[in-house]
N, C-alpha and C positions, 0 to 999 in steps of 0.2 A: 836334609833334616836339620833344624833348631834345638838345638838339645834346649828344655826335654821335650821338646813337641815333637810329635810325629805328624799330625794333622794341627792348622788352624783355621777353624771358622770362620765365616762373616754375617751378621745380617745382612738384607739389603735395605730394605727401605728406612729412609732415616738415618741410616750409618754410611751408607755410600751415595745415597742422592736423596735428593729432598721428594716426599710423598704426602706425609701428614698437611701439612701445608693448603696443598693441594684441595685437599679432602673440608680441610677449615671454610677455605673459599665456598667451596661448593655448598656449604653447610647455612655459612653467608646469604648467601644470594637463594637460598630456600627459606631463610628466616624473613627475608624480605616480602618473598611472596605469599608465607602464610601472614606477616604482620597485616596486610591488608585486607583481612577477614576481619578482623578485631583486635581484641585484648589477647599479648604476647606473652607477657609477664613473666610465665613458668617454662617458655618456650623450652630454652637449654635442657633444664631439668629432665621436662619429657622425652627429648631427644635424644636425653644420653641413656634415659632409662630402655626406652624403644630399643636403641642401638646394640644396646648390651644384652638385653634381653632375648634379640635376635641371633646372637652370636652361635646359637647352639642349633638354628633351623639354617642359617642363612653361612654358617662360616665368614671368614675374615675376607676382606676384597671390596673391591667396588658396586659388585653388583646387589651384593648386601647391603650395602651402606646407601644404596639408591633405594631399595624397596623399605629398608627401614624409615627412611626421608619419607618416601608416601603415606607408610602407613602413620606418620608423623602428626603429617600434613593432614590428614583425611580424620584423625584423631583430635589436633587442635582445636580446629577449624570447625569441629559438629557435623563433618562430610559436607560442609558447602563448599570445599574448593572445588574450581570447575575443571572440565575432564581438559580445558587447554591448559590449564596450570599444572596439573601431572603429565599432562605432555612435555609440557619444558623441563619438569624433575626429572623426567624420565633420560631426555635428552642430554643434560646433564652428564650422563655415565658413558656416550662415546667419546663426546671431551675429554674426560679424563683418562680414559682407556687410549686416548693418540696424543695424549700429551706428552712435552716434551718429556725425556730425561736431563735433570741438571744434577751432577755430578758435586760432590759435594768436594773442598778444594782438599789437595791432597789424597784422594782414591785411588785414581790410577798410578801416579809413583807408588803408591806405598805399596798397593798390589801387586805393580811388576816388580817391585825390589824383591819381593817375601816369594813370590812364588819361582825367583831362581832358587829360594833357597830352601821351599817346604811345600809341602804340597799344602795348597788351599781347596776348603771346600764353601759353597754358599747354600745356607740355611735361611728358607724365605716361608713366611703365612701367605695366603693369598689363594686367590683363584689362578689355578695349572695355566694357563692356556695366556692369561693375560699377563702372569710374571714370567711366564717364559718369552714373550713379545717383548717387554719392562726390559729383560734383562740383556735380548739380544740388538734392544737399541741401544743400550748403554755402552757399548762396545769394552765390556770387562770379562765375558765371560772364556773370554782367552786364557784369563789366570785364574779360571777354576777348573779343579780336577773332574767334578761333580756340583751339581744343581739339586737341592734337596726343595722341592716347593710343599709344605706339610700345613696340613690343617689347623693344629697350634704347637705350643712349642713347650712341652710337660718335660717331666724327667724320664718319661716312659718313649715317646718320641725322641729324647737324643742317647737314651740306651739303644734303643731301637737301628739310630744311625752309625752308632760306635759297634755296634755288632756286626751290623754287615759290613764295616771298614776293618775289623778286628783292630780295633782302637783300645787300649783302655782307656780308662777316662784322667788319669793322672797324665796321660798323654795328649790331652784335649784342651786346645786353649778357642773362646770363642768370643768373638767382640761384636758388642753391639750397644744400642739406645734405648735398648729397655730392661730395667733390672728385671721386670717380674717374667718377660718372654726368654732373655737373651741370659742373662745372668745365673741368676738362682738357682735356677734347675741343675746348671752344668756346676755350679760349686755343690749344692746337693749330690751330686753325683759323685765327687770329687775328682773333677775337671779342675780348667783357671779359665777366669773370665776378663773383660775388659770393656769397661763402661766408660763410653762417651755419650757425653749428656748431649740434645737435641734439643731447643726452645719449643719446638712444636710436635715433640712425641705427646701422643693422645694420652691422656691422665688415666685412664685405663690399664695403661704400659707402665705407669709409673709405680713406686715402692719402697719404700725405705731400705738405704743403703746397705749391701749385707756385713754382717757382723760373726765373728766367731771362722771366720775364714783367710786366718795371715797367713801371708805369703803367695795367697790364688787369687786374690782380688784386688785389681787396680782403678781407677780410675784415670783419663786422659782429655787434655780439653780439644784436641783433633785428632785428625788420621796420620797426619804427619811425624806425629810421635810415637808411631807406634813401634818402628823397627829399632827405632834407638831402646826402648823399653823391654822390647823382647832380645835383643843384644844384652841387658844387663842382666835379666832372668839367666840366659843361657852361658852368661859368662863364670 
């Protein structure tokens, strides 16, 4: 154990390997094929709204993020995209689904350092079945105690997780790239968090910095830095 941690979290995606990214591309090459319907102009707009809008039938994953695309696509467009253009949207989502994992630099030291010395757990949104695949291509889940894959990520969801660990939460340190999923909640709770920023976390995820939280909230520009940081907490 870290004093005073008894458990420390991870996100995955975006904090230990590149995802969002991914997701951008693909978003890419569907803007493409709707611009050649017509006039794009509000393209973005629509798509984030479709996306976001969907989050509550469709949950967080890929395969959301594909039928949102369609229903996008098929919106823009006046329903004239043709049924081979949703083919290829469609097709889209086992590309990403077998894509590589690239490990962001610094993961795996930091990981094996921390989990001689505390037990780690990972705390991931997403579809079951595809970040349990994600995560045992990445070859990290060695240095987790437990895999939590949850629908989103509230303060109800990581009461929820500290209870079946009998955790308190002042005993809860969790890091990640996005203040509104990763953050917030766990300093709401009265956890300690650790916010490494990402160029390509989805603006969705994003939030103004929290406030009114000294001494549980840090900020870090890698993963490399984290043991030295949690060495000065616990010293």
């Amino acid at each position: 154990m870290i004093a005073p941690f008894e458990i420390i979290a991870f996100d995955a995606d975006d904090t230990l390997w590149e995802n969002n990214g991914l997701y951008l591309g693909v978003r890419d090459r569907v803007k493409q094929i709707i611009a050649r319907y017509g006039d794009s102009a509000s393209m973005d707009e629509q798509l984030d709204e479709i996306e976001i809008r969907n989050l509550k039938y469709y949950g967080y994953g890929i395969m959301g993020f594909i039928l949102s695309l369609v229903e996008a696509a098929i919106a823009i467009t006046g329903s004239r995209i043709s049924a081979g253009d949703i083919s290829v949207i469609v097709a889209m989502a086992k590309d990403m689904i077998s894509a590589e994992v690239r490990l962001f630099n610094h993961a795996e030291a930091t990981l094996r350092e921390l989990s001689g010395l505390c037990p780690l757990i990972l705390i991931t949104k997403g579809d079951l079945n595809h970040q349990q695949a994600k995560i045992g291509r990445s070859g990290l889940s060695q240095f987790f105690r437990e895999v939590d894959v949850v629908p989103d990520k509230t303060r109800p969801i990581y009461a929820g997780i500290l209870e079946k660990l009998g955790v308190a939460p002042s005993r809860f340190l969790m890091v990640g790239n996005s203040i509104r999923s990763d953050i917030l909640p766990v300093l709401e709770l009265g956890g300690w968090g650790v916010y490494i920023p990402n160029d390509f976390t989805w603006a969705h995820e994003m939030d103004e910095l929290p406030q009114g939280f000294p001494g549980r909230f840090f900020e870090l520009e890698h993963l490399g830095l984290l043991p030295a940081l949690i060495e000065t907490i616990g010293s």
